[in-house]
Gaussian input, Z-matrix of N, CA and C with variables (Angstrom, degrees):
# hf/3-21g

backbone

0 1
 N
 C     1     B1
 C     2     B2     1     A1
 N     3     B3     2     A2     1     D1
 C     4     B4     3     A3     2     D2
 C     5     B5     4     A4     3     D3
 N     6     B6     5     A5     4     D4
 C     7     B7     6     A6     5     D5
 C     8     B8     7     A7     6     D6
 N     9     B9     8     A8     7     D7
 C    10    B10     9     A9     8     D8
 C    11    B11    10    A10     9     D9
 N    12    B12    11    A11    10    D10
 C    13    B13    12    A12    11    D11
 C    14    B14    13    A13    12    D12
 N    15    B15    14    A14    13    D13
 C    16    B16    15    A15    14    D14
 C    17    B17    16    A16    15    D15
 N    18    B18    17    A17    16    D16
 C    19    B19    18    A18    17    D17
 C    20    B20    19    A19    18    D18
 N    21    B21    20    A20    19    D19
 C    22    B22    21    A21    20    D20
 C    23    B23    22    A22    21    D21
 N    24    B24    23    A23    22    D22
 C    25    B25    24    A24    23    D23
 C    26    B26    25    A25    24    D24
 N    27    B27    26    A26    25    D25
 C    28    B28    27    A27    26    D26
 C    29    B29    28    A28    27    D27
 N    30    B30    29    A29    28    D28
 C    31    B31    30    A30    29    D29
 C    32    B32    31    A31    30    D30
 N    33    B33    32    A32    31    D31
 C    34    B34    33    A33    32    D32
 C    35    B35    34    A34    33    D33
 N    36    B36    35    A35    34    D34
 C    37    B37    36    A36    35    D35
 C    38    B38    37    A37    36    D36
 N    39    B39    38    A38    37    D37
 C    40    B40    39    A39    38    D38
 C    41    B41    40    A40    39    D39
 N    42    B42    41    A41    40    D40
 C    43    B43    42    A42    41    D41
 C    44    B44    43    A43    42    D42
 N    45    B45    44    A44    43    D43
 C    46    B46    45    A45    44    D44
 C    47    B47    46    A46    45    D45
 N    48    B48    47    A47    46    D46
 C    49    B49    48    A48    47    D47
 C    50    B50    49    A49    48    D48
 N    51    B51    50    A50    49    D49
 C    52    B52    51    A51    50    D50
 C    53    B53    52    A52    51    D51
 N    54    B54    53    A53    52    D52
 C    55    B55    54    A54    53    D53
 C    56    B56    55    A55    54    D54
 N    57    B57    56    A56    55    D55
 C    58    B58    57    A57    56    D56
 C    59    B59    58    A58    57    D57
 N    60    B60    59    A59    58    D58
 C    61    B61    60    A60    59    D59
 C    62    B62    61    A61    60    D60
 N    63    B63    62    A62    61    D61
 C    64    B64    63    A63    62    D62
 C    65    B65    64    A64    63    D63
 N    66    B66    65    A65    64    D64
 C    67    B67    66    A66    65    D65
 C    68    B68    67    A67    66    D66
 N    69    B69    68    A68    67    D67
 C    70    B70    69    A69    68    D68
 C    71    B71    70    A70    69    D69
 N    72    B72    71    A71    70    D70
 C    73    B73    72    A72    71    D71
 C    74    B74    73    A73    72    D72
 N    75    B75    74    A74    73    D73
 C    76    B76    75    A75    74    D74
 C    77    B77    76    A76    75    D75
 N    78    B78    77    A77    76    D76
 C    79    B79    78    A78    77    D77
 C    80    B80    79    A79    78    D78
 N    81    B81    80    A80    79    D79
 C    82    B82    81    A81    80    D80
 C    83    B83    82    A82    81    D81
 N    84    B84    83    A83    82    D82
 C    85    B85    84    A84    83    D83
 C    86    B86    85    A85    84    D84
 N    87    B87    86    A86    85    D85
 C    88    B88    87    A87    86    D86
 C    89    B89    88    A88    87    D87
 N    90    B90    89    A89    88    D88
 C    91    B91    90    A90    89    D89
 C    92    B92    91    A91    90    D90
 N    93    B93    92    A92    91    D91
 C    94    B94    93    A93    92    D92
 C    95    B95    94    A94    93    D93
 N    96    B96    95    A95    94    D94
 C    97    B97    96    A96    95    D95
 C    98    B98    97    A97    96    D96
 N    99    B99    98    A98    97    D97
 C   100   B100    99    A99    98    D98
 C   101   B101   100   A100    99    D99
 N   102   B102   101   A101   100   D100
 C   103   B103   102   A102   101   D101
 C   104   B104   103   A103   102   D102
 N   105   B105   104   A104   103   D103
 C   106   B106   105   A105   104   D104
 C   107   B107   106   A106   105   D105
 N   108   B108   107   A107   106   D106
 C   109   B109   108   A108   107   D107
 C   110   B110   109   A109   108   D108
 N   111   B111   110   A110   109   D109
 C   112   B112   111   A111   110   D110
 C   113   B113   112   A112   111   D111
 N   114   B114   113   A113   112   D112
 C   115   B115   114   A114   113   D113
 C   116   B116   115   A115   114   D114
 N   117   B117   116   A116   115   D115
 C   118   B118   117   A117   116   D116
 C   119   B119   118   A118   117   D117
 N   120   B120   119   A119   118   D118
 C   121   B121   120   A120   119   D119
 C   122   B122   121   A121   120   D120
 N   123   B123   122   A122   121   D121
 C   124   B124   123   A123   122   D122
 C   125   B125   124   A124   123   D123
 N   126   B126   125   A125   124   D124
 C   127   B127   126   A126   125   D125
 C   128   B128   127   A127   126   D126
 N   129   B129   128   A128   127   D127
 C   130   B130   129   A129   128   D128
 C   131   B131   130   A130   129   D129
 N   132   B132   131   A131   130   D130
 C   133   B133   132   A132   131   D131
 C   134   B134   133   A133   132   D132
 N   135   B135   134   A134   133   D133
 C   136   B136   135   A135   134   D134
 C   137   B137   136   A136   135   D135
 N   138   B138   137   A137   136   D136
 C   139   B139   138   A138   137   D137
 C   140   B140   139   A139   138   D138
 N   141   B141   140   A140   139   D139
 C   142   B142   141   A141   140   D140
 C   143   B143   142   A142   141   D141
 N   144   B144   143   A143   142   D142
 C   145   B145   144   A144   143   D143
 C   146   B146   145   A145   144   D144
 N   147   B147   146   A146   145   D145
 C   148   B148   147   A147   146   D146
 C   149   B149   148   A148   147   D147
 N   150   B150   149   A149   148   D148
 C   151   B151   150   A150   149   D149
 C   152   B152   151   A151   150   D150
 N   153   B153   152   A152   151   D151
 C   154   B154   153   A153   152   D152
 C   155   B155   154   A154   153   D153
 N   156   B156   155   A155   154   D154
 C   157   B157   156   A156   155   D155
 C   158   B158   157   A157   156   D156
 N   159   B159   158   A158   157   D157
 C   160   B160   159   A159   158   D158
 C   161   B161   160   A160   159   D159
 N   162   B162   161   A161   160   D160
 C   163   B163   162   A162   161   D161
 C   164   B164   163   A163   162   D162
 N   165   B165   164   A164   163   D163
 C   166   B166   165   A165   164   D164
 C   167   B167   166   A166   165   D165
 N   168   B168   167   A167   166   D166
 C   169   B169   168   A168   167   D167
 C   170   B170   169   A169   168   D168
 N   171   B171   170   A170   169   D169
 C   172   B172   171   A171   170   D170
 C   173   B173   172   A172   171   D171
 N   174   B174   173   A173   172   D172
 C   175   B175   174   A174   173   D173
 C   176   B176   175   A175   174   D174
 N   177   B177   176   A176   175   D175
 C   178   B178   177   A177   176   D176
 C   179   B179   178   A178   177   D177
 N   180   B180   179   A179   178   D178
 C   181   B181   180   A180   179   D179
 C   182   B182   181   A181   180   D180
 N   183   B183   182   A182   181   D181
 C   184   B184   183   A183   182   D182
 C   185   B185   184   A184   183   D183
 N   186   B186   185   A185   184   D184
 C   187   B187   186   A186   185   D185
 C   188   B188   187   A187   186   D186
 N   189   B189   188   A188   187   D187
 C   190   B190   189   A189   188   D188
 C   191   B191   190   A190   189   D189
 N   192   B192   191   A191   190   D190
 C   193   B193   192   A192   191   D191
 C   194   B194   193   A193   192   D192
 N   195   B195   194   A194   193   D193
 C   196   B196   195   A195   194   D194
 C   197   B197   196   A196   195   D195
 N   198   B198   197   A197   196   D196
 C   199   B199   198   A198   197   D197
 C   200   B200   199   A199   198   D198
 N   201   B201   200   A200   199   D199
 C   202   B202   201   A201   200   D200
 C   203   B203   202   A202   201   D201
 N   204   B204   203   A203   202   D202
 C   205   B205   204   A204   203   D203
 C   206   B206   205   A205   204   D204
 N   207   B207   206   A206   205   D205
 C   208   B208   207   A207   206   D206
 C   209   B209   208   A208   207   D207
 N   210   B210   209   A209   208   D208
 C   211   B211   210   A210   209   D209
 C   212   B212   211   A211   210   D210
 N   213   B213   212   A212   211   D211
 C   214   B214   213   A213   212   D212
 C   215   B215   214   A214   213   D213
 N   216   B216   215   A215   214   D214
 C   217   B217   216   A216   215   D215
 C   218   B218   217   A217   216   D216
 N   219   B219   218   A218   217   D217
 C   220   B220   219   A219   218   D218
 C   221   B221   220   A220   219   D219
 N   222   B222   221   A221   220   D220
 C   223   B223   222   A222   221   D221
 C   224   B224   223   A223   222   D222
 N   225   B225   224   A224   223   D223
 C   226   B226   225   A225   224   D224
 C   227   B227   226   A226   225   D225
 N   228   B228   227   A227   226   D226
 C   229   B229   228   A228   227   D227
 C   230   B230   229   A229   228   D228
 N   231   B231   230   A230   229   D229
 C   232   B232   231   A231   230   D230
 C   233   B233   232   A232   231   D231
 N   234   B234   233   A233   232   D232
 C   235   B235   234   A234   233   D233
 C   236   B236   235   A235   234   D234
 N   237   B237   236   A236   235   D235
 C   238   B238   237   A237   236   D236
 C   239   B239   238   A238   237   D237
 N   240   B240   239   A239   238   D238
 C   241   B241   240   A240   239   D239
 C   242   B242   241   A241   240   D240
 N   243   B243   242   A242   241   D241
 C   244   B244   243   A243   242   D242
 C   245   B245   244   A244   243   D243
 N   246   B246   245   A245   244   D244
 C   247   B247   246   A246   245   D245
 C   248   B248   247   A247   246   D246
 N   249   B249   248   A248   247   D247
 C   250   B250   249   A249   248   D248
 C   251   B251   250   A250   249   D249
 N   252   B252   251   A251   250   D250
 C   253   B253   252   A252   251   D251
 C   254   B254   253   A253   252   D252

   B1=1.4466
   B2=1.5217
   B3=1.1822
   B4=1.0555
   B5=1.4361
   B6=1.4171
   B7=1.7160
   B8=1.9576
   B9=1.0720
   B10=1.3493
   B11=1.9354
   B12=1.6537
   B13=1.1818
   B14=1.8161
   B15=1.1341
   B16=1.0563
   B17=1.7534
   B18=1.0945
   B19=1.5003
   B20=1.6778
   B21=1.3987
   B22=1.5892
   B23=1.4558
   B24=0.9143
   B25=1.8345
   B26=1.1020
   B27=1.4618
   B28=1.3347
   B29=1.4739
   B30=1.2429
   B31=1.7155
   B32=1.2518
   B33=1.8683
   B34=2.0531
   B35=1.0322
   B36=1.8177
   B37=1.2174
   B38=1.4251
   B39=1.4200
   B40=1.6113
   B41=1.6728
   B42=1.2522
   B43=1.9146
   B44=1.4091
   B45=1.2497
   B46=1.8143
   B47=1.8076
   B48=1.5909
   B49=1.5110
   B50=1.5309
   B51=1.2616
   B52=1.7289
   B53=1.7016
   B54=0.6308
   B55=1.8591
   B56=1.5965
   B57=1.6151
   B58=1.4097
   B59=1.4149
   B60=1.5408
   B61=1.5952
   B62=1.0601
   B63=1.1883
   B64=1.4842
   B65=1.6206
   B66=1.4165
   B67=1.8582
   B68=1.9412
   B69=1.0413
   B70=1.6617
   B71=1.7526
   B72=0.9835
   B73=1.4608
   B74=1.9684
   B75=1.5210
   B76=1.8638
   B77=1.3476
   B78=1.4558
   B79=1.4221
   B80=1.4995
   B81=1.1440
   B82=1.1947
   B83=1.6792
   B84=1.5133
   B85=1.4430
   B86=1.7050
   B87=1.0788
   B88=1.2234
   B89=1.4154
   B90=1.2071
   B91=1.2879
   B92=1.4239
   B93=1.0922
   B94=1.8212
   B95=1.8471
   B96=1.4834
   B97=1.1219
   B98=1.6807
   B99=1.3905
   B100=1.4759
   B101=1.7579
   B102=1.3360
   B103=1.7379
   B104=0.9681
   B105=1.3186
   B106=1.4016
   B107=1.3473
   B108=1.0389
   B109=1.8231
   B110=1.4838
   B111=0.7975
   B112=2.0502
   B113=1.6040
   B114=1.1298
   B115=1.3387
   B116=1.2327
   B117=1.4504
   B118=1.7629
   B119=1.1185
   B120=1.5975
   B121=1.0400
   B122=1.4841
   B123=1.0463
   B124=1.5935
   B125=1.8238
   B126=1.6738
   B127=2.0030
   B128=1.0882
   B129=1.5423
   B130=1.3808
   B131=1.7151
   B132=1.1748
   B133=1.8634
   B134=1.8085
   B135=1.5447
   B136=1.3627
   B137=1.7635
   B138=1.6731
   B139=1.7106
   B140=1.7179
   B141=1.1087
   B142=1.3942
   B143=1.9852
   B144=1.3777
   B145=1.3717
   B146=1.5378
   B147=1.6694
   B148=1.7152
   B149=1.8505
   B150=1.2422
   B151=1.5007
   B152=1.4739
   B153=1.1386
   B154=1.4942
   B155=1.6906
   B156=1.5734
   B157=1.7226
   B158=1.8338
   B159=0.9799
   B160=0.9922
   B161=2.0206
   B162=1.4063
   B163=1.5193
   B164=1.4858
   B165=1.3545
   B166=1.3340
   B167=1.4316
   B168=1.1761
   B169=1.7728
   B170=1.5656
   B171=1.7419
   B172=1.3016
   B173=1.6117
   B174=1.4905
   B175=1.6432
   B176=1.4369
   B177=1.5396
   B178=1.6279
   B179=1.3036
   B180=1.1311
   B181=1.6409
   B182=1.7457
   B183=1.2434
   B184=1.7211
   B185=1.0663
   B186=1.7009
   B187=1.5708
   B188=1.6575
   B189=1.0337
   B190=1.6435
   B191=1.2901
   B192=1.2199
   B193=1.2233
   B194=1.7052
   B195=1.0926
   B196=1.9897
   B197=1.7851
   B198=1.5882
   B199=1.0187
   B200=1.3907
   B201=1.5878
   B202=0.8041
   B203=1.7230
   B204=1.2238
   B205=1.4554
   B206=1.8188
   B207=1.8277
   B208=1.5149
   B209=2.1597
   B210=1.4408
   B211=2.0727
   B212=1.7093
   B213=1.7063
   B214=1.2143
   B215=1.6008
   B216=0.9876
   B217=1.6596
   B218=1.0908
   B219=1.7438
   B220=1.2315
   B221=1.7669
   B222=1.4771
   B223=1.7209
   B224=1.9160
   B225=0.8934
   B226=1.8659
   B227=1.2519
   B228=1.6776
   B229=1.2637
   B230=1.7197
   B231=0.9401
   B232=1.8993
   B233=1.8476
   B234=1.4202
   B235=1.0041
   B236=1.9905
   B237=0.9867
   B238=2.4144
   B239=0.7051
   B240=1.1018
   B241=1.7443
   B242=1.6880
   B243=1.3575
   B244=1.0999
   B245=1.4699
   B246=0.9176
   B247=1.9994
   B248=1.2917
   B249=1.3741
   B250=1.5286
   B251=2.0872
   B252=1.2113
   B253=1.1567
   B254=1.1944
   A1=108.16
   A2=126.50
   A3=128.15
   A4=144.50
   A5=127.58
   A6=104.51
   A7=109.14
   A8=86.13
   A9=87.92
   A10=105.34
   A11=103.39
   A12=95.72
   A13=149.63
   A14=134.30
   A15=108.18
   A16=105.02
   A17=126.50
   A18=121.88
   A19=100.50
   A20=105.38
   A21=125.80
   A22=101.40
   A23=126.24
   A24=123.71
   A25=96.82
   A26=147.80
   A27=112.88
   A28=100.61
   A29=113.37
   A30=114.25
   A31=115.44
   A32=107.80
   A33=97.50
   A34=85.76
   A35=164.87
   A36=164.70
   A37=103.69
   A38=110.65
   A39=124.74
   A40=110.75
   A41=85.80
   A42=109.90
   A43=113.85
   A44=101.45
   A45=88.34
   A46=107.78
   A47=101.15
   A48=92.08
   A49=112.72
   A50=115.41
   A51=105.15
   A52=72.47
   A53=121.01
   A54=119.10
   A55=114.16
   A56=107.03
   A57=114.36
   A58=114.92
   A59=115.24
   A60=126.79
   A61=109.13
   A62=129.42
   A63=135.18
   A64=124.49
   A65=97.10
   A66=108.53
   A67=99.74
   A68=103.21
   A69=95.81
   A70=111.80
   A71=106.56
   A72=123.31
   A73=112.28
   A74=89.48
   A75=103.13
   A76=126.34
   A77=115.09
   A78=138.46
   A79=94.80
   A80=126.09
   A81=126.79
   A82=130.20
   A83=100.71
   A84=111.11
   A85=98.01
   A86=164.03
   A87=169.97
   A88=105.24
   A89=127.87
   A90=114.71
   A91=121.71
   A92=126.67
   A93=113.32
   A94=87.88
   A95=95.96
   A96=124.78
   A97=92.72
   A98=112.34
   A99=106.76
   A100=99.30
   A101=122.09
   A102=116.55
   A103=91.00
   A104=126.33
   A105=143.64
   A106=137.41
   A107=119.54
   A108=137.33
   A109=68.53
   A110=122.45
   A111=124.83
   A112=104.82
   A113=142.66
   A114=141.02
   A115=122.06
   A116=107.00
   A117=117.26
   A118=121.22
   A119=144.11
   A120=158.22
   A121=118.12
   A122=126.40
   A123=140.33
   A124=92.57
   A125=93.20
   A126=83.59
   A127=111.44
   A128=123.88
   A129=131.56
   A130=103.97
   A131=106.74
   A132=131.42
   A133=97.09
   A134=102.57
   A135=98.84
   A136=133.52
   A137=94.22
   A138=104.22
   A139=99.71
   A140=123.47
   A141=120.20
   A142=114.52
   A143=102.21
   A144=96.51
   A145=107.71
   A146=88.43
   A147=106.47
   A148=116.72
   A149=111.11
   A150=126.47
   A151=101.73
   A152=128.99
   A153=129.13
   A154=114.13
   A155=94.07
   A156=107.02
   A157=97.47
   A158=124.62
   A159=141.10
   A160=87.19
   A161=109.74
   A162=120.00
   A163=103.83
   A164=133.25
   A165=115.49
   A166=122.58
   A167=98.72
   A168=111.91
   A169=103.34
   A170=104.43
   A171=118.33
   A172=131.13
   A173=96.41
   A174=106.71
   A175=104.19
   A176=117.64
   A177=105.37
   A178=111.99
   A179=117.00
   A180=132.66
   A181=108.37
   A182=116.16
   A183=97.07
   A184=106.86
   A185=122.58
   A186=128.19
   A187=109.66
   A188=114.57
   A189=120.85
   A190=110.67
   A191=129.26
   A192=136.27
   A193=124.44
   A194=119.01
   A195=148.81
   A196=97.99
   A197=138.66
   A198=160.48
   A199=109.70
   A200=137.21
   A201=142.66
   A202=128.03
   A203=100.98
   A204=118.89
   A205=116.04
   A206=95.94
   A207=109.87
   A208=84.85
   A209=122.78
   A210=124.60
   A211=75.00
   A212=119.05
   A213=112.05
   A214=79.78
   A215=130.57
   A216=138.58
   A217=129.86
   A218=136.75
   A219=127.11
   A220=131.19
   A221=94.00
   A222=126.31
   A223=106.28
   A224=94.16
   A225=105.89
   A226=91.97
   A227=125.79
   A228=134.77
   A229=98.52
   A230=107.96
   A231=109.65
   A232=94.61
   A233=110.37
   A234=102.18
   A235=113.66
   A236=92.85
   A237=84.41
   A238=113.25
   A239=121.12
   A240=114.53
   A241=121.99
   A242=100.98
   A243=105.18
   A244=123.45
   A245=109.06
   A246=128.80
   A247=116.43
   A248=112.46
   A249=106.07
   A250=103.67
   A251=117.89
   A252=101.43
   A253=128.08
   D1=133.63
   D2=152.04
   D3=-12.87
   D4=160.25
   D5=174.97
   D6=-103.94
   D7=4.55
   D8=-173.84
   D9=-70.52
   D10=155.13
   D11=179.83
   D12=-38.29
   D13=115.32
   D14=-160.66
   D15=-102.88
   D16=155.02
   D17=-176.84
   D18=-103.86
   D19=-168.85
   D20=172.07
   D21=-75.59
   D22=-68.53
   D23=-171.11
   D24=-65.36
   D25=-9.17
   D26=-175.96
   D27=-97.99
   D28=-36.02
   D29=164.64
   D30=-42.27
   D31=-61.50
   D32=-166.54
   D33=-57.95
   D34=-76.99
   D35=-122.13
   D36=-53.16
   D37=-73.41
   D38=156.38
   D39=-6.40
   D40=-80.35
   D41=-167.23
   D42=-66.03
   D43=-20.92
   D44=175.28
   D45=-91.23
   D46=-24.41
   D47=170.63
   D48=-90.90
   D49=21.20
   D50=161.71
   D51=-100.25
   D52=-73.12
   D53=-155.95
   D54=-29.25
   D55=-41.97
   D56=-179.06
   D57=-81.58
   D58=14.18
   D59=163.76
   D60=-103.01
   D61=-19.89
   D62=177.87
   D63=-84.81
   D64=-47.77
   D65=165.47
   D66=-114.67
   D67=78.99
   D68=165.48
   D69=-55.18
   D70=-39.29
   D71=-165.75
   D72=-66.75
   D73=-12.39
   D74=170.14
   D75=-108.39
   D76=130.93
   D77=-171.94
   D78=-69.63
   D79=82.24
   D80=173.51
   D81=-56.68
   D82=-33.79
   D83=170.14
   D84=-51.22
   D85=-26.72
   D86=-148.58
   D87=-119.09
   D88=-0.35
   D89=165.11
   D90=-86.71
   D91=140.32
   D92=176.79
   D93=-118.03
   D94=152.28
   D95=-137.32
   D96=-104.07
   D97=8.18
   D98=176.22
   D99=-109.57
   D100=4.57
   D101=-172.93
   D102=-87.36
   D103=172.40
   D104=118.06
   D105=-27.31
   D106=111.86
   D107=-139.20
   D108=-91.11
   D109=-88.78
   D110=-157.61
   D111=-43.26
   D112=-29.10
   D113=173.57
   D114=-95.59
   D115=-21.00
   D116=166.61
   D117=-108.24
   D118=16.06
   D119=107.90
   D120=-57.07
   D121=-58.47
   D122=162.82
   D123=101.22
   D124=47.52
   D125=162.22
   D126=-106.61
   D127=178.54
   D128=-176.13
   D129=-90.16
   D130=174.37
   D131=174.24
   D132=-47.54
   D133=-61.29
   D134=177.37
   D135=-42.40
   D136=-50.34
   D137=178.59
   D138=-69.35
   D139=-44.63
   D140=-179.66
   D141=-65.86
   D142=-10.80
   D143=175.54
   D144=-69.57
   D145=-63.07
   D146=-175.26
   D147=-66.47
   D148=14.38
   D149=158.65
   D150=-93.67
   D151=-44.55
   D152=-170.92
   D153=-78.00
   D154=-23.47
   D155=180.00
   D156=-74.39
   D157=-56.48
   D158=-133.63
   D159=-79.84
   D160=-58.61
   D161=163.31
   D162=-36.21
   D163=-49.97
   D164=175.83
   D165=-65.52
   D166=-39.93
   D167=175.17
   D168=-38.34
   D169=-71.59
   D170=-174.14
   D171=-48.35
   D172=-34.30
   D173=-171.03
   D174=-114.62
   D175=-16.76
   D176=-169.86
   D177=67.39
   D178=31.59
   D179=176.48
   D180=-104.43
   D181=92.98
   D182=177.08
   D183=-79.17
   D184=133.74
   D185=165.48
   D186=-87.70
   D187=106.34
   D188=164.04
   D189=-44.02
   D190=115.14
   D191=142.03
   D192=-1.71
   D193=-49.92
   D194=161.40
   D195=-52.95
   D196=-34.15
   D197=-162.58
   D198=-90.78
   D199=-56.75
   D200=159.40
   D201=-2.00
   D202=-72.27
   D203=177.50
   D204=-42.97
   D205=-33.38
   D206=-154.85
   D207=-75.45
   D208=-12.78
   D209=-134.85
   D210=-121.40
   D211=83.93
   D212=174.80
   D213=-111.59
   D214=-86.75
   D215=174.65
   D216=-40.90
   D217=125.61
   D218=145.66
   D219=0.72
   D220=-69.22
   D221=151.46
   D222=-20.97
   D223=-52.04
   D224=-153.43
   D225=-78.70
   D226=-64.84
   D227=-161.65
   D228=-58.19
   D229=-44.96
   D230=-159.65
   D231=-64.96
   D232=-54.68
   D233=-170.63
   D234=-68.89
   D235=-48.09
   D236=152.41
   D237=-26.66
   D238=-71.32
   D239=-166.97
   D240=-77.15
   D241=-26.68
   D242=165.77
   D243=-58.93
   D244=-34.14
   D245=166.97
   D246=-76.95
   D247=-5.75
   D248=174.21
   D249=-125.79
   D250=-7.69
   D251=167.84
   D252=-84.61

């Protein structure tokens, strides 16, 4: 991605299309962005790892391992990164 500014919609935009590679099988328009992505998608630790890998890929943001706990929500993640770009 670029260095140019990035906003909130262009992130959730981002994140729901890594997300909608991960659960093809979910109506994503139906997700609200304050649940829990891993319980309202219904993926495992694993698919949610390689969502978090993939966010680094994308943004050049490393998530610490210690960090994890904080990336329950859509909500949560956008604003992370938003604090680190």
């Amino acid at each position: 991605m670029s260095m140019q500014t990035v906003n909130m919609a262009q992130i959730q935009t981002t994140l729901l299309d890594v997300l909608s590679n991960l659960a093809p099988e979910k109506d994503l328009s139906l997700y609200e962005s304050n649940t829990g992505i891993q319980e309202a998608l219904d993926i495992d630790s694993f698919d949610y790892l390689n969502f978090l890998i993939e966010l680094e890929s994308l943004y050049g943001v490393a998530v610490p391992e210690a960090d994890y706990d904080q990336l329950v929500t859509l909500d949560d993640v956008v604003d992370y990164l938003l604090d680190r770009l």
